[in-house]
ROKOL-74092 format. One line per field, with one value per residue (C-alpha): residue in one letter; x, y, z. Coordinates in Angstrom, 1 decimal. Layout:
<rs>
residuo [A,...]
u [X,...]
v [Y,...]
w [Z,...]
</rs>
This chain:
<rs>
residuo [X,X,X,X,X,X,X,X,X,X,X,X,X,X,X,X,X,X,X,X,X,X,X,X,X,X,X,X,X,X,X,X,X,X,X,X,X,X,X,X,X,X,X,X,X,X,X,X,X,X,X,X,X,X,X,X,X,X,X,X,X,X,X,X,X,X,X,X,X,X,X,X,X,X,X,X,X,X,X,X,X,X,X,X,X,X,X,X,X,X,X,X,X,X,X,X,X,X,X,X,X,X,X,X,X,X,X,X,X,X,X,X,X,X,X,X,X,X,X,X,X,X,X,X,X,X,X,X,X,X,X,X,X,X,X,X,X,X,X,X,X]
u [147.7,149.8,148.2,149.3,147.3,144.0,144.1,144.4,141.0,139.4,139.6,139.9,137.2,136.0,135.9,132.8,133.9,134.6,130.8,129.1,131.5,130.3,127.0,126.1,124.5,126.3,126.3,123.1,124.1,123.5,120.6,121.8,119.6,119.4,119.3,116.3,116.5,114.6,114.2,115.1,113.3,114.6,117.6,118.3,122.6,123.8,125.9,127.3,130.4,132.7,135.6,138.0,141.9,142.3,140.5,141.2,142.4,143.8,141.3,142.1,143.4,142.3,140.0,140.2,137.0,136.3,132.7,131.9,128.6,126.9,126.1,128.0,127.5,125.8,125.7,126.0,125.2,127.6,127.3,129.7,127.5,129.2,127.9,128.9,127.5,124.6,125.6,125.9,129.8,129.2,127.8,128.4,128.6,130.6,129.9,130.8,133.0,132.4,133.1,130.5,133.2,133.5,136.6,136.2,138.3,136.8,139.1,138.0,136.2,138.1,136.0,138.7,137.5,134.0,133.3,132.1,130.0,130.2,126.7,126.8,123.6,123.1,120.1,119.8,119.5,119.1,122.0,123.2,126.5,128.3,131.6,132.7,135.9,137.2,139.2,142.2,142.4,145.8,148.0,151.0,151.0]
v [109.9,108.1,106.3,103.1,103.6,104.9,101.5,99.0,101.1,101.2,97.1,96.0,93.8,96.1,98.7,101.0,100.4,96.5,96.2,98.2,95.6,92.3,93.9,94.0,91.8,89.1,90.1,88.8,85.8,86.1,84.0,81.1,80.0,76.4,75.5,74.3,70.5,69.7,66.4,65.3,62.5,59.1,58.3,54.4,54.7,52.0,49.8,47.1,48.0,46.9,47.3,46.2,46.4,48.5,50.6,49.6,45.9,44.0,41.2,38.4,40.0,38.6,41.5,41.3,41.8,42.9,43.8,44.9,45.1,41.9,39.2,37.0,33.7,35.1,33.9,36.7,36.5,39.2,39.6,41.6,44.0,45.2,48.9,50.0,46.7,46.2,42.5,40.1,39.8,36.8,35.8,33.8,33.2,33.5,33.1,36.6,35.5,35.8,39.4,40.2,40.8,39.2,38.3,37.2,37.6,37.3,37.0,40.5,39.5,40.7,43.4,46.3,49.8,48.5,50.1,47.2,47.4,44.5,44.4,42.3,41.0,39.4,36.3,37.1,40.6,42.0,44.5,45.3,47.7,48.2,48.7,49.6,49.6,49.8,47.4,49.0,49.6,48.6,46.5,45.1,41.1]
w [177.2,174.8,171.5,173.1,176.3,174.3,171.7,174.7,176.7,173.6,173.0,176.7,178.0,179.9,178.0,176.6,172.9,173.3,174.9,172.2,169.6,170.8,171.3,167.8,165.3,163.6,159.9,157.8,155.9,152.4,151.0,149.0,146.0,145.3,141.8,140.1,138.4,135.7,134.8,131.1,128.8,129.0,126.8,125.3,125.6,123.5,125.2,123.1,120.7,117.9,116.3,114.3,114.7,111.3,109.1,105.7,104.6,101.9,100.1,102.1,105.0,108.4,110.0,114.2,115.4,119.4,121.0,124.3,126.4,125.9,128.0,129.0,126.7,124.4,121.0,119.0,115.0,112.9,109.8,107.0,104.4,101.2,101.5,98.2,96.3,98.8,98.6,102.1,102.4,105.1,108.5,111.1,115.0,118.0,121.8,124.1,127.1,130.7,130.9,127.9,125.1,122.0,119.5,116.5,113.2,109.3,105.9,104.1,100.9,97.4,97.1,96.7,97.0,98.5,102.4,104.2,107.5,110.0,112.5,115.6,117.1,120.2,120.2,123.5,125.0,121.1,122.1,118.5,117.1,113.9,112.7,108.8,106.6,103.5,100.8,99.6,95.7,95.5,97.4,97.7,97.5]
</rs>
């Protein structure tokens, strides 16, 4: 009997071999451990931001000021902290658009070397965030 013969008895339908295959047992399927969540303590993400469009300024340079994650509306008081002196640079107002973002801009005190902090509070929803920079020592005129 040729090899060719003997492979196609041993996986015809009908052969012994072919019944004893489909006979058997699918394989186990492995077990599958789900994982175990633990829950974590509650976390206050601040949502309200601010920045300004440069890092260090000039005395009397004009400071652009942008916030996000107000409400929308919402007066929101700022007010500009000499760090360095500890002394109120200035404070005022400004109303946050539809989309809850604020723009503002401020003439930078002549404080020059001084790191000033800017703090943006809303009257409503209280959301507050902070922004610093510096004066420059020198500067060109």
């Amino acid at each position: 009997m040729s090899s060719w013969t003997r492979w196609i008895k041993r996986f015809s339908p009908n052969s012994r071999a072919a019944r004893r295959q489909s006979a058997r047992k699918p394989a186990s399927k492995r077990y599958n451990a789900r994982p175990i969540l633990e829950q974590l303590e509650n976390r206050i993400v601040p949502s309200a931001t601010l920045t300004t469009d440069l890092t260090a300024y000039a005395p009397g340079q004009t400071a652009l000021i942008t916030g996000t994650g107000y409400q929308a509306g919402e007066t929101v008081n700022l007010v500009a902290q000499d760090v360095t002196s500890g002394q109120n640079a200035g404070s005022w107002t400004t109303v946050v658009n539809s989309s809850g973002n604020l723009s503002t801009s401020w003439a930078v005190s002549n404080s020059p070397g001084d790191t000033l902090q800017l703090t943006a509070t809303g009257q409503v929803a209280g959301e507050t965030a902070q922004a610093s920079f510096t004066e420059f020592t020198t500067w060109a005129g």
